[in-house]
C-alpha positions as CSV (number, residue, x, y, z in Angstrom):
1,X,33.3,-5.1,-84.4
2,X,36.1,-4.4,-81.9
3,X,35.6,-2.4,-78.5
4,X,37.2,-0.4,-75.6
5,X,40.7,-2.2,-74.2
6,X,39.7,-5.0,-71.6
7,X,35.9,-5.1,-73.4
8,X,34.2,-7.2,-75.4
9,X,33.1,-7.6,-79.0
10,X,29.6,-7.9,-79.6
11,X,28.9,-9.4,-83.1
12,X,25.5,-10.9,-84.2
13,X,25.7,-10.7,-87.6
14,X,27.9,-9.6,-90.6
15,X,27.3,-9.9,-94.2
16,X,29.3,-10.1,-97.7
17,X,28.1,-7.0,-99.4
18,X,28.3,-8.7,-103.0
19,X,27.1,-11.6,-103.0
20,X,23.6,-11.4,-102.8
21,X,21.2,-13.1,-101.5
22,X,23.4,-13.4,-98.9
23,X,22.3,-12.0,-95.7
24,X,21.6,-13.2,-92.2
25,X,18.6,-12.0,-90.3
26,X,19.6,-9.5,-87.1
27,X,19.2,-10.8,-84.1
28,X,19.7,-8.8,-80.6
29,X,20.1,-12.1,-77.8
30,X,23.6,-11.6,-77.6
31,X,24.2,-8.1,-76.7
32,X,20.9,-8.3,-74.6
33,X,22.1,-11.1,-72.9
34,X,26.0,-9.2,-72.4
35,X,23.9,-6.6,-70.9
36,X,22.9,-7.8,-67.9
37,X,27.2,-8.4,-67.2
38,X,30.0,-4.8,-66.3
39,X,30.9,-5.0,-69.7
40,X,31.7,-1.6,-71.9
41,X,30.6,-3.3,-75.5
42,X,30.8,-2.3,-79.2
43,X,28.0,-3.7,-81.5
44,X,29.2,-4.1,-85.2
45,X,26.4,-4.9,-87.9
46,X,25.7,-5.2,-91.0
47,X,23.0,-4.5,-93.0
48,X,22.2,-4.8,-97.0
49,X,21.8,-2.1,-99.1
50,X,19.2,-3.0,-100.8
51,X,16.6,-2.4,-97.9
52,X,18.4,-0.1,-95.7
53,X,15.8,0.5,-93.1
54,X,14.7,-2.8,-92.2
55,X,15.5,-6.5,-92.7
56,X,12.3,-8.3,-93.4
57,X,10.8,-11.2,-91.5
58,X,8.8,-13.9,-92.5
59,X,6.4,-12.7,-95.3
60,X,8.2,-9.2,-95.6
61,X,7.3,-7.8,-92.6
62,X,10.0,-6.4,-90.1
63,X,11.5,-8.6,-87.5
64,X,10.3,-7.1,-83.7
65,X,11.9,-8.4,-80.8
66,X,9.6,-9.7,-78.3
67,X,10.1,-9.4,-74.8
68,X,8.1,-9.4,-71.4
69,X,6.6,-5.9,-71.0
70,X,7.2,-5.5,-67.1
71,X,11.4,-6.4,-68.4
72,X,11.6,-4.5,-71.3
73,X,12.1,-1.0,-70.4
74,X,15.2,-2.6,-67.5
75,X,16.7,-4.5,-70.4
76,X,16.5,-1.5,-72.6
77,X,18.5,0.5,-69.8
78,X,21.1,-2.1,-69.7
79,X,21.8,-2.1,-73.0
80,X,22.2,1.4,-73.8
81,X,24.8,1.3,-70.6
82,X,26.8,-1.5,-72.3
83,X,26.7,-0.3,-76.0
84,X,29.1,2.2,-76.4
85,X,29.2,2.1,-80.2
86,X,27.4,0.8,-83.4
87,X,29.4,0.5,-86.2
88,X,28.9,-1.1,-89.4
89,X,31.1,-3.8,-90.7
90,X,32.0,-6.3,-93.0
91,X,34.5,-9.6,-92.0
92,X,35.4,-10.4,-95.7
93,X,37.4,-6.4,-95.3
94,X,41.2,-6.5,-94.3
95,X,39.8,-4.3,-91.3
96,X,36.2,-5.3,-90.8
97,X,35.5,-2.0,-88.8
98,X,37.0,0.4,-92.1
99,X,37.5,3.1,-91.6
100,X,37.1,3.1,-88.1
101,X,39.9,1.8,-86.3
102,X,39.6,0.5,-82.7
103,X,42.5,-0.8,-80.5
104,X,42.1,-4.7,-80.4
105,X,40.1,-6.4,-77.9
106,X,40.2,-9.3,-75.2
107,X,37.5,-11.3,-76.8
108,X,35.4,-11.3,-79.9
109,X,31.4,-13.4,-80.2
110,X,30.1,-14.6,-83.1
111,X,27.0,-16.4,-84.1
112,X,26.2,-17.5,-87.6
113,X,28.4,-14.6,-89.0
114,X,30.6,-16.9,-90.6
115,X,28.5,-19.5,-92.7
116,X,26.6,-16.0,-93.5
117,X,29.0,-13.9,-95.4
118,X,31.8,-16.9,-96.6
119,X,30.5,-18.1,-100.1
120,X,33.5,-20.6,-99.9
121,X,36.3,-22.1,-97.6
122,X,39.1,-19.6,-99.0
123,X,36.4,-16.7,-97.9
124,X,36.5,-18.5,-95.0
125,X,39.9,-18.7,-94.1
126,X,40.4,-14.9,-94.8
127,X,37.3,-13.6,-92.2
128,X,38.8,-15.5,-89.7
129,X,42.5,-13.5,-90.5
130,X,40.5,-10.0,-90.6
131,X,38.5,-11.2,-87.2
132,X,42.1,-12.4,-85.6
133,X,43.0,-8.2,-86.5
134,X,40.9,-7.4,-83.7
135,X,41.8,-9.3,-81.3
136,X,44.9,-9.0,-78.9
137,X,47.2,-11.7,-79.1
138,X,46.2,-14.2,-76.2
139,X,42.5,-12.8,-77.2
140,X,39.4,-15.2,-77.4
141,X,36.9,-16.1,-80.4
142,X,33.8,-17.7,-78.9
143,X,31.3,-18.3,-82.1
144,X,28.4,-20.4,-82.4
145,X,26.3,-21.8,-85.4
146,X,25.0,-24.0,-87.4
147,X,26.6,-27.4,-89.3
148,X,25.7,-28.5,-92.6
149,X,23.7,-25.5,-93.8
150,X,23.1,-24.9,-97.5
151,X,20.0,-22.5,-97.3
152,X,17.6,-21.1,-95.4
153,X,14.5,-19.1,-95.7
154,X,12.9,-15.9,-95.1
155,X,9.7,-15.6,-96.3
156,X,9.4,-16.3,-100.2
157,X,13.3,-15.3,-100.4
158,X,15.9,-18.4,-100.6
159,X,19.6,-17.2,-98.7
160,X,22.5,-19.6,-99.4
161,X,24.8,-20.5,-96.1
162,X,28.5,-21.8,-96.7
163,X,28.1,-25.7,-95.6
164,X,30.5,-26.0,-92.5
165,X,31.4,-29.2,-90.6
166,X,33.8,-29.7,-87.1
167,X,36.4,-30.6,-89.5
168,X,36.3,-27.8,-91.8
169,X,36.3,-25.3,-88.9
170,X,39.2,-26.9,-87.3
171,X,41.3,-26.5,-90.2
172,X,40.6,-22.5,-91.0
173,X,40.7,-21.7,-87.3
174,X,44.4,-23.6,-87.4
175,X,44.8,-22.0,-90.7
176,X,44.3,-18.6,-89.1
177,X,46.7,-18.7,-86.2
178,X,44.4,-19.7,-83.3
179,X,44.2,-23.0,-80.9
180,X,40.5,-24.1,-80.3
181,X,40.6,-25.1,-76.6
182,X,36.8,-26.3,-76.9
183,X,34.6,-27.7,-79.3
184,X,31.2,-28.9,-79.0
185,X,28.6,-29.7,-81.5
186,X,25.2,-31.8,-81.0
187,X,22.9,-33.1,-84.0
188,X,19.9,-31.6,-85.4
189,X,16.7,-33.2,-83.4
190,X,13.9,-31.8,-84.8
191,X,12.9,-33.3,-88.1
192,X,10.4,-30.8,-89.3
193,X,10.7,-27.7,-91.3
194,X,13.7,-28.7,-93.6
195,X,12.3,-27.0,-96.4
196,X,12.6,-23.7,-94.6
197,X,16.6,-24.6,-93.5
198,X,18.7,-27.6,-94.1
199,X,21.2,-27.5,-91.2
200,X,22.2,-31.1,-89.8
201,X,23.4,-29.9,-86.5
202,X,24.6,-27.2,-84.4
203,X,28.2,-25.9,-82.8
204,X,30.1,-23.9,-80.3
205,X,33.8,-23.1,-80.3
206,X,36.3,-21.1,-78.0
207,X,39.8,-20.2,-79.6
208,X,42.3,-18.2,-78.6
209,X,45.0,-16.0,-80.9
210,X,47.9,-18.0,-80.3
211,X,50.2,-15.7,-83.1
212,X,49.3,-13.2,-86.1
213,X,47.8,-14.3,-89.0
C-alpha cells in the first residue's frame, strides 16, 4: 500500500480479514487510470481467504474487466510499466503492508476502502492512523466513496458497509492528524436499485498529514 519515494500509492480496495462478510469487490479503474501518468506505483490489495482465486461477481461468476479491444493490449503495457509491486494488505494492521516495510510516500488513493473494512467509527479512526504510517509528513490522502451505506449486494451474498457521513469523516480525519483542504459530496440521483445498495450519496476528499498520529 505504500510505494517508491516521490511515488504514489495505488489502493482500490482493502478488507478486515475477520469480520466477515465484509469484503469489497476489486476494481482496477484507479491504477489503470494512474497508468496512463510517469508514475512508479505500488498496488496493495486485499483479498478474502475464503475464495482465494477469485472474487465473485453478480451470480458467482468472476468479475472481468471490460475494455475496448483495439486499447487493451496499450493499457496493459502501461500498467505493467507503472506497477512496480503487488502486495497484500490490511488498513485495520499497525502497518498495513506487514511485513513488508516500504519507505513512506507523497500521496496515498483510496476508494471505498474505508466504509469496507471499518465495522465502526473507533475501526475507523485507527485505519486512518495506520494509512497516515505511510505517508510522509506533508503527504496527501485523496479517497473517494460512498455516504450513507449500510449494505450492498453481490449476487445472493448481503456485505455490510460502515454508514459514513461528511461529518463523521471530518472528525476521524482531524482525529488522525490530517487537515482536509477539500471536500465535496453530491446526493444520490438515481432512485432505482436500493435493494441491491443503500447509499444516499457520494464523496471526495483531499487531506494532507499535517503531524503524526
Amino acid at each position: 500500500m505504500t510505494s517508491l519515494p516521490g511515488s504514489e500509492i495505488v489502493t482500490p480496495l482493502q478488507e478486515c480479514a475477520q469480520e466477515a462478510p465484509r469484503r469489497p469487490v476489486p476494481a482496477l479503474f484507479m491504477p489503470l487510470t494512474r497508468a496512463s501518468a510517469s508514475i512508479e506505483a505500488t498496488l496493495a490489495i486485499a483479498f478474502s481467504a475464503e475464495e482465494p482465486e477469485g472474487v465473485p461477481g453478480p451470480g458467482g461468476r468472476t468479475v472481468e474487466l471490460v475494455a475496448a479491444v483495439d486499447k487493451w493490449a496499450e493499457k496493459e503495457a502501461k500498467l505493467r510499466r507503472t506497477l512496480k509491486q503487488v502486495l497484500d494488505g490490511d488498513v485495520l494492521w499497525s502497518n498495513p503492508l506487514e511485513p513488508v516495510t516500504l519507505p513512506q510516500a507523497d500521496c496515498l488513493l483510496d476508494v471505498e476502502c474505508l466504509e469496507a473494512a471499518c465495522k465502526d467509527l473507533s475501526a475507523l479512526r485507527a485505519a486512518l492512523k495506520n494509512i497516515s504510517s505511510l505517508l510522509k509528513l506533508g503527504g496527501t490522502l485523496v479517497s473517494a466513496g460512498v455516504l450513507g451505506c449500510s449494505f450492498y449486494m453481490v449476487g445472493p451474498r448481503k456485505f455490510s458497509f460502515l454508514v459514513l457521513t461528511e461529518e463523521i469523516l471530518r472528525d476521524a480525519l482531524n482525529t488522525s492528524g490530517f487537515a482536509v483542504v477539500e471536500f465535496q459530496s453530491e446526493p444520490r440521483f438515481t432512485k432505482n436499485m436500493f435493494n441491491l445498495c443503500d447509499y444516499s450519496g457520494k464523496y471526495f476528499f483531499i487531506a494532507r498529514k499535517e503531524k503524526e498520529a
